[in-house]
C-alpha positions as CSV (number, residue, x, y, z in Angstrom):
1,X,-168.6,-26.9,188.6
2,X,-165.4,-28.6,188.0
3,X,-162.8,-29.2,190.7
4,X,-160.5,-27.2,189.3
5,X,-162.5,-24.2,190.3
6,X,-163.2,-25.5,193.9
7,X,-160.2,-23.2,195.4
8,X,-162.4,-20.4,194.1
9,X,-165.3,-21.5,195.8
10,X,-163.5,-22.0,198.8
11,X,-162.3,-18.9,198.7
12,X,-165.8,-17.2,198.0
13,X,-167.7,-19.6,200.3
14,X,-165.8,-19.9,203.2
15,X,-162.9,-17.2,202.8
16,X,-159.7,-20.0,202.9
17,X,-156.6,-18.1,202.9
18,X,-154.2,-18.9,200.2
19,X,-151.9,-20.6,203.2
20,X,-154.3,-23.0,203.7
21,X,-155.1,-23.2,200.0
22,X,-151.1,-23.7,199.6
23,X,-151.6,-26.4,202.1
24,X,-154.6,-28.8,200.6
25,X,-152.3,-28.6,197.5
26,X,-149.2,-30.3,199.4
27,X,-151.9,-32.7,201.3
28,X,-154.1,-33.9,198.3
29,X,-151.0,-35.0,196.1
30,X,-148.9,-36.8,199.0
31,X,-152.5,-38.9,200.0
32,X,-152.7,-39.3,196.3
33,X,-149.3,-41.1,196.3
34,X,-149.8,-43.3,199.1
35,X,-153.5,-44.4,198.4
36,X,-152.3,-45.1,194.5
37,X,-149.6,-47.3,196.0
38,X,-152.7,-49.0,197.9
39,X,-155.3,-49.2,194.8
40,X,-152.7,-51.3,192.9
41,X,-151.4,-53.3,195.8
42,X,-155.0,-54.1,196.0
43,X,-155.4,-54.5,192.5
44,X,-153.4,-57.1,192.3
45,X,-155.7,-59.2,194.3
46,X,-159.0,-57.7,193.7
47,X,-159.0,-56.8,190.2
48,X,-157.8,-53.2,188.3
49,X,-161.5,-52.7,187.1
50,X,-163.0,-54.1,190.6
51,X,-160.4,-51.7,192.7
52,X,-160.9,-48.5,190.4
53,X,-164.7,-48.8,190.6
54,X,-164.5,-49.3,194.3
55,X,-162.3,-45.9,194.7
56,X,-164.3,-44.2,192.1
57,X,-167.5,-44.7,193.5
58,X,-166.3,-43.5,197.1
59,X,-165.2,-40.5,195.1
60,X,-168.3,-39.7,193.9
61,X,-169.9,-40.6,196.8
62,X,-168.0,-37.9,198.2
63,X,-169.0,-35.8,195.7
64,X,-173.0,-36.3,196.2
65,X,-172.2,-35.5,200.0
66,X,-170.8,-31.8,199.4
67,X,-174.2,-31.0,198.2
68,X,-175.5,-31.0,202.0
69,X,-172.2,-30.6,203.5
70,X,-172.2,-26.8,205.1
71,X,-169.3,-26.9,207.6
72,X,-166.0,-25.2,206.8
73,X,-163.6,-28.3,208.5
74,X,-166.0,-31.1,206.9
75,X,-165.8,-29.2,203.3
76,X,-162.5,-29.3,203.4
77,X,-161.8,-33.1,204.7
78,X,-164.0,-34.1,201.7
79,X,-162.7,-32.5,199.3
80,X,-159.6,-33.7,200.2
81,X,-160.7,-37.3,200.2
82,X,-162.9,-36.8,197.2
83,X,-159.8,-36.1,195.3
84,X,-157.6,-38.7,196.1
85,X,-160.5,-41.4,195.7
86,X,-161.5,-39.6,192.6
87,X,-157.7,-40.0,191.4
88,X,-155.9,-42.6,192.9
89,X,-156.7,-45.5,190.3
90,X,-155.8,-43.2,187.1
91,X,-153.0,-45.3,186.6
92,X,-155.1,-48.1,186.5
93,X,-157.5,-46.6,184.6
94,X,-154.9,-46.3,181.9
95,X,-153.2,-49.3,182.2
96,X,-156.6,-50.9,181.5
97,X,-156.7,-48.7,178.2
98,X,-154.0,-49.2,177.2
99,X,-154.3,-53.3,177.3
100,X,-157.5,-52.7,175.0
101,X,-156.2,-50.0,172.6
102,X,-154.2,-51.7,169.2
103,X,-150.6,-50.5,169.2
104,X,-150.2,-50.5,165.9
105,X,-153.7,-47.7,165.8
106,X,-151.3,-45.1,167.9
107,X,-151.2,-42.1,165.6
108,X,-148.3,-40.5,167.2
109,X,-146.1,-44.0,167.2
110,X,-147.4,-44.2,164.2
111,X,-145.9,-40.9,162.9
112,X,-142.7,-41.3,164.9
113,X,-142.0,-44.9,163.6
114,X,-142.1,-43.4,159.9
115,X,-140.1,-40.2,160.6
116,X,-138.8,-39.2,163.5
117,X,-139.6,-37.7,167.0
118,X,-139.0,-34.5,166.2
119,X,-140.6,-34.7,163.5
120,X,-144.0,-35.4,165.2
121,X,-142.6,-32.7,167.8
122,X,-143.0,-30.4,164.8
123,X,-146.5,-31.6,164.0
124,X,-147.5,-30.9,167.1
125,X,-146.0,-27.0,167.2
126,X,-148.0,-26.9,163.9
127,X,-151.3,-27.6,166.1
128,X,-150.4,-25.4,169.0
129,X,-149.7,-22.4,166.5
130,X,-152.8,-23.2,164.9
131,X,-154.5,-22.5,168.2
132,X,-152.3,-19.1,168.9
133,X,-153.6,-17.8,166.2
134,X,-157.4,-18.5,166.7
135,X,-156.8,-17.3,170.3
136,X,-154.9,-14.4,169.3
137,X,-158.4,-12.5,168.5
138,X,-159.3,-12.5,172.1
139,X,-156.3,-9.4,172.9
140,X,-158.4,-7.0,170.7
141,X,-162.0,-8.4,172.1
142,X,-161.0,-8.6,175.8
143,X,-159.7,-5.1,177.8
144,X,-156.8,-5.4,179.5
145,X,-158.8,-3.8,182.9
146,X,-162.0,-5.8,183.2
147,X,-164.6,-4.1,185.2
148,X,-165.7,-6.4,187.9
């Protein structure tokens, strides 16, 4: 299950209102901030790779614990945690990438340098209508009233 569906199983498993749903959603992203202000404080002295594999691993750490975690307030602190662990180094993470990938191998610099922004902005509109069209399918295959 990804985390993206963990509302619903909230919601299924434990009956959290949408309030309180409304809530972890205002809570998860302001930890977020403050412990990704403290992975690259400490990343400056410990290492990016050191510091991200430290939070990651409490993350999923976390995550192995939900599996015998059953009460409704402990569910919901982890989860919490687990996400900003899980998330707080992404910068990092991509700072990290980005020191290792070739500049000159970016497709979409690459494409801008030789024409123009919009230009790759019109690519790109190419792609998405691509995928409208081999989406499109799915309004004569799917009812509008699903039967539950």
């Amino acid at each position: 299950m990804t985390f993206k569906y963990f509302s619903l199983f909230l919601k299924s498993e434990y009956k959290v209102s949408p309030i309180l749903m409304c809530i972890l959603n205002i809570v998860i992203p302001v930890l977020l901030t403050f412990f990704t202000y403290i992975s690259q404080k400490l990343s400056k002295s410990l290492g990016r790779a050191q510091v991200s594999l430290f939070f990651t691993t409490i993350g999923f750490l976390l995550l192995c614990s939900l599996l015998y975690i059953h009460n409704y307030q402990d569910v919901l602190k982890v989860h919490v945690f687990r996400s900003v662990f899980q998330n707080c180094t992404n910068s990092i993470d991509k700072s990290i990438l980005y020191d290792f990938i070739d500049t000159n191998r970016y497709t979409g610099g690459w494409l801008s340098d030789i024409s123009s922004y919009r230009n790759t902005f019109k690519i790109t509109t190419f792609f998405y209508l691509v995928s409208l069209i081999i989406y499109a399918p799915l309004l004569w295959l799917v009812p509008i009233k699903e039967t539950v």
